[in-house]
Structures are given as structure tokens and as C-alpha cells.
C-alpha positions in Angstrom: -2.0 13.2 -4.4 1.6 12.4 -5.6 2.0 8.6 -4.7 5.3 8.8 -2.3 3.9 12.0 -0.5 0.6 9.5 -0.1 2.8 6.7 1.0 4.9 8.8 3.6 1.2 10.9 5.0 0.1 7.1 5.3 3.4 6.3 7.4 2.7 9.5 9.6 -0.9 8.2 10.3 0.3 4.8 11.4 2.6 6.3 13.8 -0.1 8.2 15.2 -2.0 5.4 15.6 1.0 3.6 17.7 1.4 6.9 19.7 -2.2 6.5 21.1 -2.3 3.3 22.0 1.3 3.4 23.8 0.2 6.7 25.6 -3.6 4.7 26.6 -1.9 2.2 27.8 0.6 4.1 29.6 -2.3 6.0 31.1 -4.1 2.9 32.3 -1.4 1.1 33.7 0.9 4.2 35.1 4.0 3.5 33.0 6.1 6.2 32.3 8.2 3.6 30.5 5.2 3.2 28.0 4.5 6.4 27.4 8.4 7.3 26.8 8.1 5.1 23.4 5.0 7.5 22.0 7.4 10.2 22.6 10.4 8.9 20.9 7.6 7.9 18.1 6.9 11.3 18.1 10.1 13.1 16.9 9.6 10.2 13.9 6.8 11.8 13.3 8.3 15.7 13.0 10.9 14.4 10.5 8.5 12.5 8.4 6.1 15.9 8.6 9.5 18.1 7.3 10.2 15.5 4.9 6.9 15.9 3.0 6.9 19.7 3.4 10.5 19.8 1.3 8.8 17.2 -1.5 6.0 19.1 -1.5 8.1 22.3 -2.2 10.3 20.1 -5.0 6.9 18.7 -6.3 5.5 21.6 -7.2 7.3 23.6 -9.5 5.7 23.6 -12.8 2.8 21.9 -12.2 -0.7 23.2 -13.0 -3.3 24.8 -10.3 -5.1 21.9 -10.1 -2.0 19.7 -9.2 -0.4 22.2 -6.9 -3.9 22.6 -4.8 -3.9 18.8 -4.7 -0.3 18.7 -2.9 -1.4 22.0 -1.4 -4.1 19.9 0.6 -1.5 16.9 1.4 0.7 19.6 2.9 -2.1 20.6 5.4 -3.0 17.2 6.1 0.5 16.2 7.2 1.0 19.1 9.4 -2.4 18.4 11.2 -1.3 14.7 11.6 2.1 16.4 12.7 0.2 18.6 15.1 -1.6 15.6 16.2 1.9 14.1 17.4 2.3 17.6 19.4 -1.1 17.0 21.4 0.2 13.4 22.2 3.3 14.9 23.0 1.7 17.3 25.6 -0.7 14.6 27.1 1.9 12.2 27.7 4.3 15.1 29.7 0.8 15.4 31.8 -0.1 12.0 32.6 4.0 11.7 33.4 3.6 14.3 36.0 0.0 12.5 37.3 2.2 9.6 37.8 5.4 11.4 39.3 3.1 13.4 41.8 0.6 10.7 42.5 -2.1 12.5 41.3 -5.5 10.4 41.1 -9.1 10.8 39.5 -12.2 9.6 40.9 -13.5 6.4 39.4 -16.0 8.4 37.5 -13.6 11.0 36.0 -11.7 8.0 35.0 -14.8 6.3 33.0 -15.6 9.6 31.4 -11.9 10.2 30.4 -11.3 7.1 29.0 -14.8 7.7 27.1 -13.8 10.5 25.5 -10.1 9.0 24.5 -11.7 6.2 22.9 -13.7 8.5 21.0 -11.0 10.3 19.6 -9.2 6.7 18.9 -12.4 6.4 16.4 -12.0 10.1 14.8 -8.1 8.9 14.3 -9.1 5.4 13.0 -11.7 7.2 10.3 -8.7 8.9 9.4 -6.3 6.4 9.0 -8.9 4.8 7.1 -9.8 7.3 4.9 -5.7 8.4 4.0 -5.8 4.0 3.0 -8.5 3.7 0.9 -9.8 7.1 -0.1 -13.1 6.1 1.4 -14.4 9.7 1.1 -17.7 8.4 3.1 -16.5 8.2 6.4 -15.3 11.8 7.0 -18.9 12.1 7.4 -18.3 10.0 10.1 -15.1 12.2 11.6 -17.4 15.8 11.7 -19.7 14.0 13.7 -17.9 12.2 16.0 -15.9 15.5 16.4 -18.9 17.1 17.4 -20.2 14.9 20.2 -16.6 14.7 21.8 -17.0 18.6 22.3 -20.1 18.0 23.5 -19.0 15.4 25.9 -15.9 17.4 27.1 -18.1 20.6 27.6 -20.3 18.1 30.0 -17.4 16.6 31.5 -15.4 19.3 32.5 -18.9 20.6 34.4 -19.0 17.4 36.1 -15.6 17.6 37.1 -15.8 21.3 38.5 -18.7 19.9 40.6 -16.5 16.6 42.2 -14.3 19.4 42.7 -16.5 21.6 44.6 -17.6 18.4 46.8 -13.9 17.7 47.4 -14.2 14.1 45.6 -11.3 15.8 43.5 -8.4 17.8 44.3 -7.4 21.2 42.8 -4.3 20.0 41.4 -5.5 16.8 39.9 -8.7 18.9 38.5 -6.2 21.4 36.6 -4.5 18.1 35.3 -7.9 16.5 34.3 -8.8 19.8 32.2 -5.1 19.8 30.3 -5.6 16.1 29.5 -9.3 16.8 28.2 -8.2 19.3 26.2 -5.6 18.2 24.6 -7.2 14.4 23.7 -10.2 16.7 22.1 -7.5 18.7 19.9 -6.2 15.4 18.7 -10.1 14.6 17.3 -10.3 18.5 15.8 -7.2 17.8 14.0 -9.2 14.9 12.6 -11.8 17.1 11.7 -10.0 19.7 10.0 -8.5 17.2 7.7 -11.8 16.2 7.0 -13.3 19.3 6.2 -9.9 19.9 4.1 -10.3 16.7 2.0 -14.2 17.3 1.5 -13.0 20.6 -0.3 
């Protein structure tokens, strides 16, 4: 990978990482004020994404197949880290409304929420490492954490129908519990597809 597209892919993952932890905290401690600074983080992110497409594009001409699939494969990356930023982007509107509205989980849904965002933190942290270091063993590590976060989302969102049904949850905080499930588990399949990218 060419070293300033490496270097800016590096910069988006950072910013990712900042995005999560302003939007977690923002989540625990209902401040919208938090979560406003993932979002302005965010349209950093989109102009570091179009940046890399356009040096991709310069990059490329006159290079050999080998070398074009390499930049090829940084191109995909950055726009799943990009696409990353537009799952954050989504959550945080969400958890803005749960907070406008008063909208309130149960204690459980909270626990089990806040399980499955930490285990998307690790997918993102595998990643982060792995786009440092070019430790190629821990995307390993990314499928499979990947995989138990669908598994524990299927489960989840079960359990969550079935607070509903006792009325421990309401309708309208269910729908928002769903949309902020599935977007948090998109953020840890975009892990995974750059990991199954950068296996190739």
C-alpha cells in the first residue's frame, strides 16, 4: 500500500476510534453535546475518505496489476472505515432523539446494549491495530468477534420483543433499541469486510 494513502487510511481509523468513544459516552451520560463532536468528527472523516479515493485514482495510472489491486484493496478499506462514520452518524441522530423524547431502556436492555457496543469497540480496535502494524493475525480475531456480535444481537433483539410484550419496554423505545442494535452491529461487519478484504 502506497505509504501516504497508508498514513491518511490510518488517520481515518483514529478518527473512528474518537467517534465511538465520544458517541459511548454521550450514550451513557445523555449529552447531546458529546455526541455533537463525533458528528463534526464525522464530516472529517468523509473528506479524508474523498481524498484517498482522488490519490487512489492519481496513483494508479501506469502501474502494474499487482500494484493497482494493492491500492484497489486500500480504496475499499477506506470507504468501509468511511461507511463506518455513516453508522456512527446514524446511531448518534438515534440516541439524540432517545434523549430529546426521554426515551428509556430497562436496566437489562441497557447491560446487553452496552455489551454488544463494547464488542464492536474490540472489532474496531483489531482494526486499528491491524491498519498500524500489519499484524495480519488478528483479523482472525475480527471474523470471529464479528460473528458472536450477530449472534448476540439475534438473541437480544428476542429478549427485547419479549420485555416488550410484558410491557417492561415501550413500543417506541423498542423501535429505537432495534435501530441502535443494528447499526452498532454494521459498524463490526464493516470490520469484518475489511478483514476478509485484506486476507485476500
Amino acid at each position: 500500500m502506497n505509504g501516504e494513502i497508508k498514513v491518511r487510511i490510518q488517520e481515518m481509523s483514529g478518527i473512528i476510534s474518537e467517534m465511538i468513544d465520544l458517541v459511548f459516552r454521550g450514550f451513557m451520560e445523555n449529552d447531546m453535546h458529546i455526541l455533537d463532536k463525533s458528528l463534526d468528527k464525522e464530516r472529517a472523516l468523509d473528506d479524508l475518505e474523498k481524498e484517498i479515493t482522488a490519490g487512489i485514482v492519481k496513483l494508479s495510472k501506469g502501474l502494474s496489476d499487482r500494484e493497482r489491486k494493492k491500492l484497489v484493496i486500500a480504496g475499499q478499506i477506506a470507504e468501509n472505515i468511511e461507511r463506518m462514520g455513516d453508522e456512527l452518524r446514524y446511531l448518534t441522530e438515534r440516541i439524540e432523539l432517545k434523549i430529546a423524547d426521554k426515551l428509556y431502556f430497562s436496566d437489562k436492555g441497557v447491560e446487553q446494549y452496552k455489551e454488544v457496543f463494547e464488542k464492536m469497540q474490540r472489532s474496531v480496535s483489531l482494526i486499528v491495530r491491524f491498519l498500524g502494524d500489519d499484524d495480519a493475525e488478528v483479523l482472525d480475531k475480527v471474523l470471529e468477534n464479528g460473528d458472536q456480535i450477530k449472534e448476540l444481537i439475534e438473541r437480544y433483539r428476542a429478549e427485547h420483543i419479549d420485555r416488550l410484550a410484558r410491557g417492561i419496554c415501550e413500543p417506541r423505545a423498542a423501535n429505537m433499541y432495534f435501530d441502535m442494535l443494528d447499526f452498532t452491529g454494521n459498524i463490526a461487519r464493516h470490520c469484518t469486510n475489511i478483514a476478509r478484504i485484506s486476507k485476500k
